[in-house]
C-alpha positions in Angstrom: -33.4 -10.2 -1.6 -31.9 -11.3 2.1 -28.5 -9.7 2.2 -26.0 -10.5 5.0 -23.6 -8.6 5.8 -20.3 -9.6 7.6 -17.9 -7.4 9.6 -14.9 -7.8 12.5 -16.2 -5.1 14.2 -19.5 -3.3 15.7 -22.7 -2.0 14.0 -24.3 0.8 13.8 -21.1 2.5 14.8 -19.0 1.4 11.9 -20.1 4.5 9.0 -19.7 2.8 6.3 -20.6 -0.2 7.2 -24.3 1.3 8.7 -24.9 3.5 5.4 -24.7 0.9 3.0 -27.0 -1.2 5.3 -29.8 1.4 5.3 -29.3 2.2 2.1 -30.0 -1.4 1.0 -32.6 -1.4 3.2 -34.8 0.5 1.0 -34.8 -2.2 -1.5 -34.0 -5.3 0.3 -34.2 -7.2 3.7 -30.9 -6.6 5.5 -29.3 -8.8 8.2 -25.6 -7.6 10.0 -23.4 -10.1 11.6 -21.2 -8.5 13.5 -19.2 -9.1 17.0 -20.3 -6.9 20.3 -19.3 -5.4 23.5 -20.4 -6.4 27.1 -23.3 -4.1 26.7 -24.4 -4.6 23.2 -27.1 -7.2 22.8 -26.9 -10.1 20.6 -30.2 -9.8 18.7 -31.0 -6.1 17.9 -33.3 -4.3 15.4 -31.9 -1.1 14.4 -34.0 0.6 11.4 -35.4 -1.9 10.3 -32.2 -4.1 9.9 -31.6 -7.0 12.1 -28.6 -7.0 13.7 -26.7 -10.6 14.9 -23.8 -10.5 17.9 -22.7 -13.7 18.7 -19.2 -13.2 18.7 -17.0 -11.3 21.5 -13.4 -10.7 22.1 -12.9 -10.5 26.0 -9.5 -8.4 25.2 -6.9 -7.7 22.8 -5.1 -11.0 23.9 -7.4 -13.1 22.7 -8.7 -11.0 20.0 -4.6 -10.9 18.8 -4.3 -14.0 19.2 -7.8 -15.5 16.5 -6.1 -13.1 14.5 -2.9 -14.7 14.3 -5.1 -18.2 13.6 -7.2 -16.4 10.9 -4.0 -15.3 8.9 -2.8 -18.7 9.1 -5.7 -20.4 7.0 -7.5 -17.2 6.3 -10.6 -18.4 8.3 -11.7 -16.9 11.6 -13.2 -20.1 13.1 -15.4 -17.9 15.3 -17.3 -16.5 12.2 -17.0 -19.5 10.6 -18.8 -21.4 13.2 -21.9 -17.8 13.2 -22.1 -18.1 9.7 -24.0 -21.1 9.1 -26.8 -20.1 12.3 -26.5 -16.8 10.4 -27.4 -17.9 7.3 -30.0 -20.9 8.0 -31.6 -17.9 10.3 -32.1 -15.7 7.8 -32.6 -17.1 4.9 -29.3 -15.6 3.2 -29.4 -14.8 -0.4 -26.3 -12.5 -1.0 -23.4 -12.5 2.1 -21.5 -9.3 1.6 -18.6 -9.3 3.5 -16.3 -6.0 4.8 -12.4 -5.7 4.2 -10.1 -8.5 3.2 -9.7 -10.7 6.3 -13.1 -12.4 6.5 -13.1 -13.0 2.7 -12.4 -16.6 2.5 -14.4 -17.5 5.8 -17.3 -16.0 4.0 -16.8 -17.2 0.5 -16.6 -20.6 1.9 -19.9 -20.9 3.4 -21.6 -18.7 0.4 -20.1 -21.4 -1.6 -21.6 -24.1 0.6 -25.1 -22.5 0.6 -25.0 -21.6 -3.6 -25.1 -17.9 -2.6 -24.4 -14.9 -4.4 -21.2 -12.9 -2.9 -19.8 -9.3 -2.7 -16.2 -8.3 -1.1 -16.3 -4.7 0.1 -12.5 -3.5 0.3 -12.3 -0.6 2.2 -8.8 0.1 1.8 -5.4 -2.0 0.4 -5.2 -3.9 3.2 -1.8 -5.7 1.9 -0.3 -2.5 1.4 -1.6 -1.3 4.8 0.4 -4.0 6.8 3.2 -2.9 5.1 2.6 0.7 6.9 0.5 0.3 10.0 3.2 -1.4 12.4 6.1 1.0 11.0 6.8 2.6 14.2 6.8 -0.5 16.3 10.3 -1.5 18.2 9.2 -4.4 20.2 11.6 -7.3 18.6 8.5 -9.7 18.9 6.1 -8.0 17.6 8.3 -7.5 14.1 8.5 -11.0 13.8 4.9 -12.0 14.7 3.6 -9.2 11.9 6.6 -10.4 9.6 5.3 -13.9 9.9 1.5 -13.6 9.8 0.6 -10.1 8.3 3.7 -9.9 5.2 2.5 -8.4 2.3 3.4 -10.8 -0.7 1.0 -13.4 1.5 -1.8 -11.1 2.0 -1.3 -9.8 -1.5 -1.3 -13.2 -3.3 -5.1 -14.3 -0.8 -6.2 -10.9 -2.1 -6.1 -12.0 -5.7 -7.3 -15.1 -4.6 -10.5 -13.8 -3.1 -11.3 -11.2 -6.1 -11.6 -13.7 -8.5 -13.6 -15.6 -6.4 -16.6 -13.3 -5.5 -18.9 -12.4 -7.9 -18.8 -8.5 -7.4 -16.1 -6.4 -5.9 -16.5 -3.3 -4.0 -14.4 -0.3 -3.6 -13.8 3.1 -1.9 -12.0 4.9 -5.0 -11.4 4.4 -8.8 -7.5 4.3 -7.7 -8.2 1.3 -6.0 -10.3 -0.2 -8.8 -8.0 0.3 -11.2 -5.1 -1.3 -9.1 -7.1 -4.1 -8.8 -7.4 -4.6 -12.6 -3.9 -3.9 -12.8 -2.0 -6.1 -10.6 -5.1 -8.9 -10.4 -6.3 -9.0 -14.2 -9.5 -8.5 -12.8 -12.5 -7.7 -15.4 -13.9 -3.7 -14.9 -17.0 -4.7 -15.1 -16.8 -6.8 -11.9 -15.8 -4.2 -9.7 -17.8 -1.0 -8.5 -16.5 2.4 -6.6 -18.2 3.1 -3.3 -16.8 6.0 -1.8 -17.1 7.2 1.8 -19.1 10.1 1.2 -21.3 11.6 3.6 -24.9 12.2 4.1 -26.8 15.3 3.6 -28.3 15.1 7.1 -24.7 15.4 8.6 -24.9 18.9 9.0 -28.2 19.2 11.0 -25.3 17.8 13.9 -23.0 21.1 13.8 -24.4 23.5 16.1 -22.1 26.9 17.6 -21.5 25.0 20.6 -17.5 25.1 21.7 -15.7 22.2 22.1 -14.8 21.2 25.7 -11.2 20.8 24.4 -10.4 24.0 23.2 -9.5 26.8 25.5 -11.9 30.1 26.4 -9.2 32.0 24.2 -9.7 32.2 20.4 -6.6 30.8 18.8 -5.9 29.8 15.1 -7.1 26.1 15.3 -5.8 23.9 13.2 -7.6 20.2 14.0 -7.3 16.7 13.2 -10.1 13.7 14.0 -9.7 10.4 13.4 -7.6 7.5 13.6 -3.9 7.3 14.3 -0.8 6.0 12.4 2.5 6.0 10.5 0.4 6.4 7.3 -2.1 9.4 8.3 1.1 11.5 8.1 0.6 13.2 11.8 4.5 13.8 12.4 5.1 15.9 9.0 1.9 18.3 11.0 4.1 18.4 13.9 6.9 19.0 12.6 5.6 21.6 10.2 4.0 23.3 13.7 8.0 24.4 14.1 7.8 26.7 11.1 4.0 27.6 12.0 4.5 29.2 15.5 6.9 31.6 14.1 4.4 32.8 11.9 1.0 32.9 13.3 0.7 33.8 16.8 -1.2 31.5 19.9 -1.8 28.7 16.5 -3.0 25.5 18.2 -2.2 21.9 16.6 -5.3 19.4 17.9 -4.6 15.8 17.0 -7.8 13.9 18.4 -8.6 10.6 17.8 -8.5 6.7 19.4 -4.7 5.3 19.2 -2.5 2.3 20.9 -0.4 2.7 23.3 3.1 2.8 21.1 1.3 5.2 18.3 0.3 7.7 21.2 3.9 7.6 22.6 5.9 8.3 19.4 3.9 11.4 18.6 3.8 12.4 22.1 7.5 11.9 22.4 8.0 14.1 19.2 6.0 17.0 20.8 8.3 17.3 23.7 11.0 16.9 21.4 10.5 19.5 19.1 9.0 21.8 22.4 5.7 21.8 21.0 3.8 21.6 24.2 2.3 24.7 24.3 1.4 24.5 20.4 0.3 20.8 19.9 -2.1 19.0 21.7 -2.5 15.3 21.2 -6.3 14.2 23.0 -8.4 10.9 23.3 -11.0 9.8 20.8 -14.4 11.9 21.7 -17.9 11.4 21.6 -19.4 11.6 18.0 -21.0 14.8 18.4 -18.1 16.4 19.9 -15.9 15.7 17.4 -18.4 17.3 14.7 -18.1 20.3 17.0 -14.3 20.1 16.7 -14.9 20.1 13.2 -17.0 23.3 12.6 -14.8 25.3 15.2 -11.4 24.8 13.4 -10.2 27.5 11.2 -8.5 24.6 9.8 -8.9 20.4 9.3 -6.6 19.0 8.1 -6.1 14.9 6.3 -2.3 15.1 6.1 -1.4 11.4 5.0 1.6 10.0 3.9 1.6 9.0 0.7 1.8 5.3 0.2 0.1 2.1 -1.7 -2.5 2.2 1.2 -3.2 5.8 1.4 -3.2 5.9 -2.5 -5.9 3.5 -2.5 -8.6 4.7 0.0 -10.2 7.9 1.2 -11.7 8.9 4.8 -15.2 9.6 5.9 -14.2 12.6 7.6 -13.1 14.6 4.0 -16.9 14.5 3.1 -17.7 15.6 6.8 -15.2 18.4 7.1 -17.4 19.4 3.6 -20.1 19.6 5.5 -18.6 21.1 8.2 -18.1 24.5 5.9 -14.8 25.2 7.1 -11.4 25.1 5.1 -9.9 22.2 4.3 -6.2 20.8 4.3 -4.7 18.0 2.3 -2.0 16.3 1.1 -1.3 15.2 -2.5 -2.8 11.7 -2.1 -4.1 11.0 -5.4 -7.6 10.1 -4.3 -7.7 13.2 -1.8 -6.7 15.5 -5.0 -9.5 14.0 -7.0 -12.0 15.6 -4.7 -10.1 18.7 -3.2 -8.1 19.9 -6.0 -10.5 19.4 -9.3 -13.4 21.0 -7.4 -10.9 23.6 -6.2 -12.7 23.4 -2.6 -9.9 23.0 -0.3 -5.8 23.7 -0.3 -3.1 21.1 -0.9 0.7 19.7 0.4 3.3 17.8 -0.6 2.7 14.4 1.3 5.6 14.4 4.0 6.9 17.7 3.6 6.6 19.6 7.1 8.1 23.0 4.8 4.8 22.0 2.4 2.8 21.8 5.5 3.8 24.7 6.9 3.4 27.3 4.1 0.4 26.1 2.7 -1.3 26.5 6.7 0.4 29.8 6.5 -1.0 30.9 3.2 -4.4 29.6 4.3 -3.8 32.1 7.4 -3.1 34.6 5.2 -5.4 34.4 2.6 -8.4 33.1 4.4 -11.1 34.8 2.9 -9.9 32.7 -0.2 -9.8 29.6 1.8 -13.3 30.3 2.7 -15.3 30.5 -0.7 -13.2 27.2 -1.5 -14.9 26.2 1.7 -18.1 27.3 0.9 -18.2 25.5 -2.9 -17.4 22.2 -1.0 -20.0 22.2 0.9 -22.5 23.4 -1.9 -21.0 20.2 -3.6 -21.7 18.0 -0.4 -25.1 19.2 -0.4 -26.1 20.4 -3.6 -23.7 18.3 -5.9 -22.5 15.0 -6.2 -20.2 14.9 -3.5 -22.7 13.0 -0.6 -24.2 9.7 -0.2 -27.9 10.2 -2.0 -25.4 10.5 -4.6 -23.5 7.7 -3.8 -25.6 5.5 -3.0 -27.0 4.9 -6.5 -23.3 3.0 -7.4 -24.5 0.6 -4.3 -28.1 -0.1 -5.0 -27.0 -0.4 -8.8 -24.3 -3.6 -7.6 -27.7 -5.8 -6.0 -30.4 -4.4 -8.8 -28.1 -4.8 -12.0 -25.1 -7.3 -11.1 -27.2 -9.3 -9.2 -30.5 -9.3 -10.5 -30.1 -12.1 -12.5 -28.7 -14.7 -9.5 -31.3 -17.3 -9.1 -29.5 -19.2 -6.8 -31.2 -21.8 -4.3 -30.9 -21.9 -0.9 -29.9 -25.6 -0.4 
């Protein structure tokens, strides 16, 4: 089968987007439309999956601003207009299409072309925009969010959509079962895909020191990844007040890529709560640095808020920190306690709670010999068990064998 995969962003660096392409890959021919940078070309072979640019934002203005006109009708006229080349190109048999945004430009030309569909939610994205502009002040940009990305319209196109496609995709059974819930959505339509990791990851950790951290051997406690209201960063701050009393030269690192406004309001709590010393809040890194930040923290930690996004959705980086063999740090999310808390591999918070924060870092400190063999069972489930993507892949290949092995479409 010709599958087509469709994502707003950039391949291979998207994870999950590039894991579920190779993995596909095996069994299937496997084309990626997807938009590029100024050095990215627009035809590309990357393992043996053809990879299509033809689409470029020259910078945030413009990019905000297709947004805006995609939310309006709920078609990006840019992908609209790549899809059909796309397609006619490649002889498209199944378009699978990432996240919610690009749902109905997809489906549209799928159903022009009498081709098989698959919608790939990677997280509740109508819950999200609920969370993701939280901290925001500009008077403008509430309104423009409040009238293009409100939830009751992004929530009524995502039941739209699900009926729609012919499978659905998603990252955790919390999600799925929402889905069903709110949707009245038939199980056997939908399939979980989580974010879990490959065995391989760990050939990347070496001993080497990260450039960020000092010559001087503090307690590190470290998190990578994106920023936002909903990935619960301030309750880690403001638990770092209880935490310097209590463990001495203990070092908050909060790396990661971050607007402008996001990067201000934590910085601006720092100073607030005289944290300078204590919390340090860094740029995203190169891949392979940030593994290295990984495997020299005494402690990562995934701290989210809990809400109807964060409730719905897990992070690549839990499976990585697995792999990383180093204790783990989460809060109560229900999705995050699936994996941490029945496998007994990591240590738990009360979303929000700086006070939980703070004694359960404490009691890792104190105890860490504990925190250790749960570090150690993790990763003999990430590479022995069920928690990695050989694993998790299966669920995947299982979607294009089984629920769409009996599509006979045409292309017209």
């Amino acid at each position: 089968m010709n599958i087509g995969m469709v994502v707003d962003g950039r391949y291979p660096s998207d994870i999950r987007v590039r894991k579920e392409a190779e993995s596909l890959s095996k069994n299937h021919s496997v084309f990626v439309l997807c938009i590029r940078n100024k050095t990215e070309k627009i035809f590309e072979s990357i393992d043996d999956i053809q990879i299509y640019r033809p689409i470029s934002y020259p910078n945030v203005v413009i990019k905000g601003v297709i947004d805006g006109i995609t939310s309006l009708f709920f078609i990006h006229p840019l992908f609209s207009i790549a899809l059909k080349k796309f397609v006619k190109k490649y002889k498209i048999e199944a378009l699978h299409v990432h996240d919610l945004p690009l749902a109905k430009t997809v489906y549209k030309t799928a159903k022009q072309r009498n081709i098989s569909t698959v919608l790939d939610l990677h997280e509740n994205y109508p819950e999200g925009l609920k969370v993701w502009f939280s901290w925001k002040r500009n008077i403008f940009m509430k309104w423009k969010n409040k009238v293009f990305f409100n939830y009751k319209k992004w929530h009524n196109y995502e039941k739209k959509m699900v009926h729609l496609f012919d499978v659905i995709i998603t990252v955790v059974d919390e999600m799925k079962e929402r889905i069903i819930k709110e949707h009245n959505l038939a199980e056997s339509k939908i399939a979980v895909i989580t974010n879990s990791e490959k065995k391989d990851f760990v050939h990347f950790y070496t001993q080497k020191k990260p450039l960020l951290f000092s010559n001087k051997t503090p307690f590190i406690i470290s998190y990578v990844g994106g920023f936002g209201p909903h990935r619960g960063l301030h309750t880690a701050i403001l638990g770092m007040k209880k935490i310097v009393k209590i463990i001495p030269n203990v070092s908050l690192f909060i790396v990661g890529p971050a607007s402008k406004y996001v990067r201000n309001y934590l910085t601006k709590m720092v100073i607030k709560e005289n944290l300078e010393n204590n919390v340090f809040i860094k740029n995203a890194i190169p891949f392979n640095e940030v593994i290295e930040v990984m495997k020299n923290s005494h402690i990562n930690i995934i701290p989210h808020e809990s809400n109807g996004h964060t409730e719905n959705t897990i992070p690549h980086k839990l499976y990585q920190i697995l792999l990383s063999k180093q204790p783990i740090l989460v809060s109560d999310c229900k999705p995050l306690v699936d994996i941490i808390g029945k496998n007994d591999i990591g240590t738990i918070f009360k979303a929000g709670s700086a006070n939980s924060f703070a004694e359960k870092v404490t009691e890792i400190y104190q105890n860490y010999n504990t925190a250790q063999v749960k570090a150690d069972k993790g990763y003999s489930l990430a590479t022995q068990g069920n928690l990695n993507w050989e694993y998790t892949e299966k669920a995947l290949l299982k979607v294009y064998n089984t629920f769409l092995k009996e599509d006979n479409r045409e292309i017209n």
